[in-house]
N, C-alpha and C positions, 0 to 999 in steps of 0.2 A: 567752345574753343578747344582745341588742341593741345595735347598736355606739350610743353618745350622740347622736354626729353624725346619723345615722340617723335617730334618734327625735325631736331635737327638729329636724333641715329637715322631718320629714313635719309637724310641725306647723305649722313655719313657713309651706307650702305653699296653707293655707287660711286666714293671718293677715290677708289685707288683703279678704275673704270676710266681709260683716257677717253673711251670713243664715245661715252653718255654723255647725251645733253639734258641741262639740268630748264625745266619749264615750270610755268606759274609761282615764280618765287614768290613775287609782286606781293601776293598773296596773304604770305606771313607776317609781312609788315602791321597786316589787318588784328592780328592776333594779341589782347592784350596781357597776355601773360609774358609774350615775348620782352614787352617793354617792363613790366616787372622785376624779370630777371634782370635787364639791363641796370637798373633803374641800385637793385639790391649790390650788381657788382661792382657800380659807379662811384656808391655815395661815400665810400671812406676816402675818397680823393680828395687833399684839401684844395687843390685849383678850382674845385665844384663851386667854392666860394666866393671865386672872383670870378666878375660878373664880363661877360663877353659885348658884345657889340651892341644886344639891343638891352644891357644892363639888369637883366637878372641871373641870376644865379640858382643852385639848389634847393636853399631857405624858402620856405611857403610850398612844400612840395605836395603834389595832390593828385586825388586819380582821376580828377576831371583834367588836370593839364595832360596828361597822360592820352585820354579818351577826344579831348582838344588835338593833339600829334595826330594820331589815330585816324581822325575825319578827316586832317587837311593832304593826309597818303592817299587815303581811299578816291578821294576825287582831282588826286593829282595837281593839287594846290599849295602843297607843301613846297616851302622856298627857304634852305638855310640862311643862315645871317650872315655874311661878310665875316671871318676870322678878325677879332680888334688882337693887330700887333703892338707887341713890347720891345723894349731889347733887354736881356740879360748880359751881365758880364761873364767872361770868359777868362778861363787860367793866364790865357797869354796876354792882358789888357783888353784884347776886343769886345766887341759884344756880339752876342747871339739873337736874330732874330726869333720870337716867337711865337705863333697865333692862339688866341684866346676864343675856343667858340661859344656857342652860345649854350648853356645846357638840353637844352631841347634836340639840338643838333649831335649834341655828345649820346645822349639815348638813343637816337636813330642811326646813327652813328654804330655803336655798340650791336645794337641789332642784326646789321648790314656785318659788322666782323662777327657777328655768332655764326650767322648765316655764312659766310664764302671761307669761315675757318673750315665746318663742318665741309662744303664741298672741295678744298682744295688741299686741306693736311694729310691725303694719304694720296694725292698727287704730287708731294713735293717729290725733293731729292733729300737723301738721308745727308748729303754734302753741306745743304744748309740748315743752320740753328739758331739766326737772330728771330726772336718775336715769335715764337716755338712753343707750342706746349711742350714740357720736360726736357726742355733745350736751352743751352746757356752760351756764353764764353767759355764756362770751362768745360762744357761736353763738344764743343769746337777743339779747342785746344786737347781733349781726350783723345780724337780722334786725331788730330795731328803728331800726337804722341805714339799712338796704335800702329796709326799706317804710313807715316810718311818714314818708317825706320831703313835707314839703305843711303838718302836721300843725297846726292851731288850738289845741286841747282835748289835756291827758291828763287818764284818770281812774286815778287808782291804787288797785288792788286789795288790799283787807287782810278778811283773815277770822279771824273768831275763835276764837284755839284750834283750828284746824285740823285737826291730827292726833289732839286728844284729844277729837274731836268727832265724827268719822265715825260714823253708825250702823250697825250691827252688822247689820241685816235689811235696811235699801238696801244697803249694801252687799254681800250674797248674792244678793240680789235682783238687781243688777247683773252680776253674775259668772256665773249664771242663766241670764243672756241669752244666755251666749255656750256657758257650762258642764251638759254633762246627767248628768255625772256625779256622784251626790249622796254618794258616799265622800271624792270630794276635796274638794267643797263639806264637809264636819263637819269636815273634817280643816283646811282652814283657818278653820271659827269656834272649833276648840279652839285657836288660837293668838289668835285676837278673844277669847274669853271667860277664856283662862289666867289672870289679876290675874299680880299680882306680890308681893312679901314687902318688907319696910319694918320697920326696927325688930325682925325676928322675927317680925312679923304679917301675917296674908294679907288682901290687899285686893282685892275684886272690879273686873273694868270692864266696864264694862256699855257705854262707848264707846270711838272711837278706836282705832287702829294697835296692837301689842305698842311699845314703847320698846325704842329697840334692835335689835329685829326685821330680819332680813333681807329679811324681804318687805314692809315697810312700807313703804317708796320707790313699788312698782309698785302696790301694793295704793291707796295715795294716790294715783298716777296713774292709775290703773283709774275711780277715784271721779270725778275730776274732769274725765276724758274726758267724759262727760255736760255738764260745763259746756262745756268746746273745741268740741263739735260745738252746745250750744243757740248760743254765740257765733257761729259762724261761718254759722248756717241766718241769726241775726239781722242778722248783718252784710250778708249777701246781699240782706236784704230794705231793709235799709236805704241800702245805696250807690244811689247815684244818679248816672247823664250819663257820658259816657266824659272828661269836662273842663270847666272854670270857664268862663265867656262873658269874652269882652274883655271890658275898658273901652271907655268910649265914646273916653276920646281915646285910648289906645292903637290902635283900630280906624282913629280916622279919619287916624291919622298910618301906618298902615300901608297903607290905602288910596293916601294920596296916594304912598307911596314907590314903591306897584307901579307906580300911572299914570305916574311920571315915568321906571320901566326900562321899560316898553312905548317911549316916545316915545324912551327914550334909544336902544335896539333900530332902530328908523327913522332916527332922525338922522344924516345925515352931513357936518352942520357941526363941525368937529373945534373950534369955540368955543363950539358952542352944546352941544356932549360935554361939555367941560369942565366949563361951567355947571348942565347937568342933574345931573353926579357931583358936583358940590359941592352940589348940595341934597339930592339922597338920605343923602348923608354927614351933612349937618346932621339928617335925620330919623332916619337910626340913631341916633345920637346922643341925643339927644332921648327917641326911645324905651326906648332903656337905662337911664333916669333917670325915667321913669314907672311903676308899676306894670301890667304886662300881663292880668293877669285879674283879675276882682273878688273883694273880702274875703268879701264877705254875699253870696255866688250861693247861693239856695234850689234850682235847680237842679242842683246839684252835691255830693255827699254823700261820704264816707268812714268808715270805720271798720274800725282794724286791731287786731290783739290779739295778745299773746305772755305766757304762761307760763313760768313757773320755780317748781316747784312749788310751793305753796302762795300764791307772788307772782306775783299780775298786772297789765299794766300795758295802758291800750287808749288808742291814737290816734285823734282824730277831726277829721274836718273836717266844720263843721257849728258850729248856735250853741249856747250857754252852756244854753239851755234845753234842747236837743236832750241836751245830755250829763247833767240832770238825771234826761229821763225815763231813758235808761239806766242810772244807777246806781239809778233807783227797780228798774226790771226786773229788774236782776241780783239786786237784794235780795232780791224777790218768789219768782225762782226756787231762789234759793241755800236760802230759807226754806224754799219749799212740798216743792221735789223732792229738796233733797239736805240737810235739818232744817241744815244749817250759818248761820249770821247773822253779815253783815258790818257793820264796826264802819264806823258811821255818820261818827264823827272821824276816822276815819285812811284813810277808800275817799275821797281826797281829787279835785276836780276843778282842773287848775292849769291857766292858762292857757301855752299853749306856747312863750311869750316867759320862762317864768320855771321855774326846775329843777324837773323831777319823778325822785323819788327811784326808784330801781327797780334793786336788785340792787346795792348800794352804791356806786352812779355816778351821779352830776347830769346831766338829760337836758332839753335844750332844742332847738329848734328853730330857727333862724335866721332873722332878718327883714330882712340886708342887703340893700342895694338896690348895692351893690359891683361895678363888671365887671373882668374882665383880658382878656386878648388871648390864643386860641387859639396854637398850633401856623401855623394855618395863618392865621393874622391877624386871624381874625375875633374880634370882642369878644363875651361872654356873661359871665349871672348867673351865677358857677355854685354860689353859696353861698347864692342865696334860695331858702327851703324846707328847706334840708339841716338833719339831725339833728346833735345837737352833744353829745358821750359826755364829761363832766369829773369829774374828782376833786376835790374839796373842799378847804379849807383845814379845815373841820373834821373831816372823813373825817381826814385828815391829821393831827393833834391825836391825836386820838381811838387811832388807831395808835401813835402813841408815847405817849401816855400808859400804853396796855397795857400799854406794853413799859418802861417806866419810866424811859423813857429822855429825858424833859425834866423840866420843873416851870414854872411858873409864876409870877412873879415881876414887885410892880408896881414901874413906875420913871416917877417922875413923872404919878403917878395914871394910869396907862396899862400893860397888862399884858403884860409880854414873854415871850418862851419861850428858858429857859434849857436848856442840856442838860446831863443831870445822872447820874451814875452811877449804877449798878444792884451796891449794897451785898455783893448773895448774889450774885455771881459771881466774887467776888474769890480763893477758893480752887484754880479752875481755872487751868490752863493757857493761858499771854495765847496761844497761838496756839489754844487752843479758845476763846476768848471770842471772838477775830478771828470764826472761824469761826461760832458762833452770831449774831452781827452779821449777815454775810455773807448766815445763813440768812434772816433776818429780814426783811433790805433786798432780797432773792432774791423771796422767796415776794409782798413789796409791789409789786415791777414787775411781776414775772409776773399778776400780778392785772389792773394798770391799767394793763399796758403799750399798750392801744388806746385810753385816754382824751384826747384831745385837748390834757388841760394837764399829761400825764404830763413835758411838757420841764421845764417848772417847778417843778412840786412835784416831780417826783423827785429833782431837786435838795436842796431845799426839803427834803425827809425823808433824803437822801444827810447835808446836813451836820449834823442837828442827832443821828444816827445815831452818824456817823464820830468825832462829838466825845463824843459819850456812851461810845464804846467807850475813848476817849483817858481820859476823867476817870476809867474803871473803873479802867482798866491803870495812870494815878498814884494811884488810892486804892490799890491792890492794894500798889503799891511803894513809896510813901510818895515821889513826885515830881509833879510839874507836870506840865502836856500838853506844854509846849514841851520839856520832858528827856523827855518820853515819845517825843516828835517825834522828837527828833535822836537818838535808840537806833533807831526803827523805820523812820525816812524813808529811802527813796531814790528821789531823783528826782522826782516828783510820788505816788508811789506808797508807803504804809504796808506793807512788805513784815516778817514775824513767820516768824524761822525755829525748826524743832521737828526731832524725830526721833521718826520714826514705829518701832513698835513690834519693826522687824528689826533697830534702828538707823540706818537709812538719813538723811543730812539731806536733809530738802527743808523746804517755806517756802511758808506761809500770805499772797494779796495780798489787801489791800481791794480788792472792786470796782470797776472802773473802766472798763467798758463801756458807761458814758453810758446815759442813756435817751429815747432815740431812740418816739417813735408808731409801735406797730406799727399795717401796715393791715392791713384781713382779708383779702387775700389768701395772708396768709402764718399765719392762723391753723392751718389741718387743719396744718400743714408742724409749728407750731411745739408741736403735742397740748397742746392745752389744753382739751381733753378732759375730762369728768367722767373718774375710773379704772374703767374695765371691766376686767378680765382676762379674759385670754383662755380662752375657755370649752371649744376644741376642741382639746388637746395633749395629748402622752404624760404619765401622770401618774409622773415619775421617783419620786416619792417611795412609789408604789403599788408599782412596780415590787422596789422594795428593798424593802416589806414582803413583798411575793411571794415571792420568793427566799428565804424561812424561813433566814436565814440569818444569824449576829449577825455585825456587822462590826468590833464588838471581839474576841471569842475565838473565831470561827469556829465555834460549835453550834448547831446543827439544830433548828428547830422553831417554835413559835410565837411571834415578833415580836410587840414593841411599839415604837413612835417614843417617844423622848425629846424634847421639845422646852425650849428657854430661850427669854427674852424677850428677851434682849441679850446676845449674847458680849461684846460690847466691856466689859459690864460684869464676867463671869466673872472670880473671885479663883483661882489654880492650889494651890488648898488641899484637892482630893480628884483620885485618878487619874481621875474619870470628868471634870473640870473641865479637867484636863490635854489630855486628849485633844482636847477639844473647842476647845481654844485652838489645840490644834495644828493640826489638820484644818481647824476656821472650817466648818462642816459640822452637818449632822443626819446620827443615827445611829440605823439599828434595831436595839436589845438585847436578846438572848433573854428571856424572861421571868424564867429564873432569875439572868439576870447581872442584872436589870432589879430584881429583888427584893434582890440584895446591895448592889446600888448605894445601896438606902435604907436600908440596916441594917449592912454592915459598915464599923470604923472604918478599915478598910485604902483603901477607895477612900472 
């Protein structure tokens, strides 16, 4: 068999190749290492544990099921299982639908996106970044920071139902282009046309992505590649002039500041020197305080675009009506070529003085007329035009709300924000509650820590956090924050100490690493990253199944992986639980040990 590595750079080798057609993918499917690697980049998923439609799961994992996939490809017998839907709750009360597949289906699955990442990631557009290798929100938001500087017009992009829209024959249709093999093409519409189970009952789809699906991310970027490239041939056609025309008085005070360094250049009255540099000085001056290029040059055009999958956001310079015909165009196309319709209220056109919403950040544009002084003493704008990345007071709201950690409360007809404990926590550990805190107020800077009003509102969510955690820990203990205070304070710092599970003490601090604006220089450094894993490594876990070897009682023969969803959660109420706390570890158990382990009352 083919080493992975191998297989998918030979493909990568013709990815940024529009006109190659890619043949006998079918092929690879055949190759057990491929499911391997799937198999190694899957297993930290804890969903791997909840069991899908035909109710198993990760747990019993083995290379015979593996080698079992493997046959039922080869003769074209392989049939996914129906996705079993859930609903999850949602910030706003609703719920979310969501499909559960089957594991088997998740590894072929995985395969099928090794495979059409390698052929279609240097076909994309640099415009899009959801579901990316080394691509994020914030390398979106990078680039709208970069390029959209100048900018008049946003128009923000909303499409309806998205994912449960795609159609099923453009999109083969699409994959066509690139794909001649028609094994692999059936073999991803039986993951298009699988439905899913609801209640016990099977429900067809006839559009849209599988839910859930591992290949839905690229499969949605495949589709919309079509839109990246119609955007970009348009934007070519549309940009205009390599730059604005001056103003008229900006032109004629510039004029006069050259004629007067030519003359100053001749001069050698060291008064009449003097004289000429104090009026050039007055015309810098002067000009710094006018605007340099004109608002409404027809001669000068722009238009930039960035993706995040299903959200677009497009900058323009250009007028109010210019940005209508575009959003008429995109509709036209989004309708005729790819059946998707965008929601006429929400593809909003804002002007650039005022937020446009885009990946849960306020985006504006700047229209100061402001200068500072150089390094080297010269004065510049250097804040008219620039892009301005903020977080919200009600972003901000909205975040602790989730998290239940304020309330609302009016005080002199006027509504304040109280912070208010979180009831269901109180049975834990205050240095695990420090800690989910922690995680919390973690995961909100890491998000906005490139937002320009992160100084504030980090803050701004820092205390109404810090105190939520305080009123948990007196509800918990039946005291006040200030008796909370003086048991946990020291120094400026809420320090909670525990004893980790060897006994060891150590001690839990609130945060206190300020939040500081990162700039993008320091984002690749700081991976912020969408999560890729890495695709080309030894699969240790393959390895121990290879070795036919149980690593509880030492017998020979055919493996299976046991897996759990949480040791931290494991109770030591059976020997095979014991182990497992001990070790901190997966383990492969022979089949026979693997069969007592679920039947006998000794372990």
């Amino acid at each position: 068999m083919r080493d992975p590595q191998q297989v998918l750079n030979a493909l990568c080798e013709h990815s940024k190749d529009s006109d190659y057609r890619y043949e006998r993918l079918y092929r690879i499917l055949f190759n057990e290492e491929m499911f391997f690697i799937a198999y190694q980049r899957t297993y930290t998923n804890q969903g791997n544990m909840t069991p899908g439609s035909d109710g198993r799961t990760i747990d019993r994992m083995s290379i015979d099921r593996i080698r079992k996939i493997v046959a039922s490809l080869r003769d074209e017998s392989y049939q996914p299982y129906p996705a079993r839907r859930v609903y999850i709750p949602k910030k706003n009360g609703k719920k979310r639908p969501l499909g559960i597949p089957s594991f088997e289906d998740k590894l072929v699955q995985e395969v099928v996106h090794m495979i059409l990442e390698a052929i279609y990631e240097g076909h994309f557009e640099d415009t899009s970044h959801g579901f990316r290798p080394n691509r994020s929100c914030h390398t979106a938001l990078r680039d709208i920071k970069v390029t959209f500087k100048g900018t008049r017009w946003f128009i923000e992009g909303d499409i309806k139902g998205f994912f449960d829209n795609i159609d099923h024959n453009i999109m083969i249709d699409i994959l066509r282009e690139r794909i001649s093999d028609e094994r692999f093409l059936r073999l991803i519409r039986k993951f298009l046309n699988v439905g899913y189970m609801e209640k016990w009952t099977y429900n067809n789809t006839y559009s849209g992505t599988p839910q859930g699906g591992i290949i839905s991310p690229i499969l949605a970027n495949i589709y919309l590649d079509k839109f990246d490239k119609y955007i970009k041939e348009y934007a070519e056609n549309f940009n205009k002039s390599k730059g604005r025309r001056l103003t008229c008085e900006y032109q004629r005070n510039r004029n006069q500041r050259n004629a007067l360094r030519w003359k100053l250049e001749d001069e050698t009255d060291e008064n009449r020197k003097a004289e000429l540099k104090s009026k050039i000085a007055r015309l810098r001056k002067q000009m710094l305080d006018i605007p340099a290029t004109r608002d409404m040059d027809d001669t000068f055009k722009r238009l930039k675009y960035v993706r995040y999958a299903d959200d677009f956001l497009i900058g323009m310079i250009g007028s109010k009506e210019e940005c209508k015909i575009v959003k008429a165009d995109i509709t036209t196309f989004m309708r005729e070529k790819l059946k998707l319709e965008m929601s006429q209220e929400k593809t909003l056109i804002t002007n650039a003085q005022e937020p446009a919403k885009f990946l849960g950040y306020e985006i504006m544009a700047r229209r100061s007329m402001d200068h500072t002084r150089t390094r080297s003493g010269l004065q510049r704008r250097p804040w008219l035009g620039t892009i301005v990345l903020n977080v919200s007071y009600e972003t901000v709201l909205k975040r602790l709300q989730s998290y239940d950690a304020v309330r609302i409360t009016q005080v002199n007809r006027k509504e304040t924000l109280k912070p208010s404990s979180r009831k269901y926590m109180v049975n834990r550990q205050d240095a695990d509650i420090l800690a989910q805190y922690n995680l919390e107020l973690g995961g909100f800077y890491n998000y906005y820590s490139i937002a320009d009003s992160i100084g504030y509102f980090g803050w701004k969510f820092n205390y109404f956090m810090k105190y939520s955690m305080l009123k948990t820990l007196g509800r918990k203990h039946k005291r006040t924050v200030g008796q909370i205070l003086e048991k946990y304070k020291d120094g400026t710092d809420v320090i909670i100490p525990y004893k980790d599970s060897k006994g060891n003490a150590k001690q839990r601090v609130w945060y206190n690493g300020g939040f500081r604006c990162k700039r993008f220089t320091g984002i690749y450094e700081d991976n912020h990253y969408d999560y890729i894993p890495n695709t080309m490594y030894l699969p240790t876990l393959v390895e121990r199944l290879k070795e036919r070897k149980c690593e509880l009682c030492g017998a020979m023969g055919d493996l299976v992986m046991h897996h759990i969803r949480n040791i931290n959660q494991l109770k030591a109420d059976t020997k095979w639980n014991v182990v497992m706390i001990t070790i901190n570890n997966l383990h492969p158990v022979s089949q026979s040990i693997g069969n007592d382990l679920e039947t006998s009352e000794l372990l």
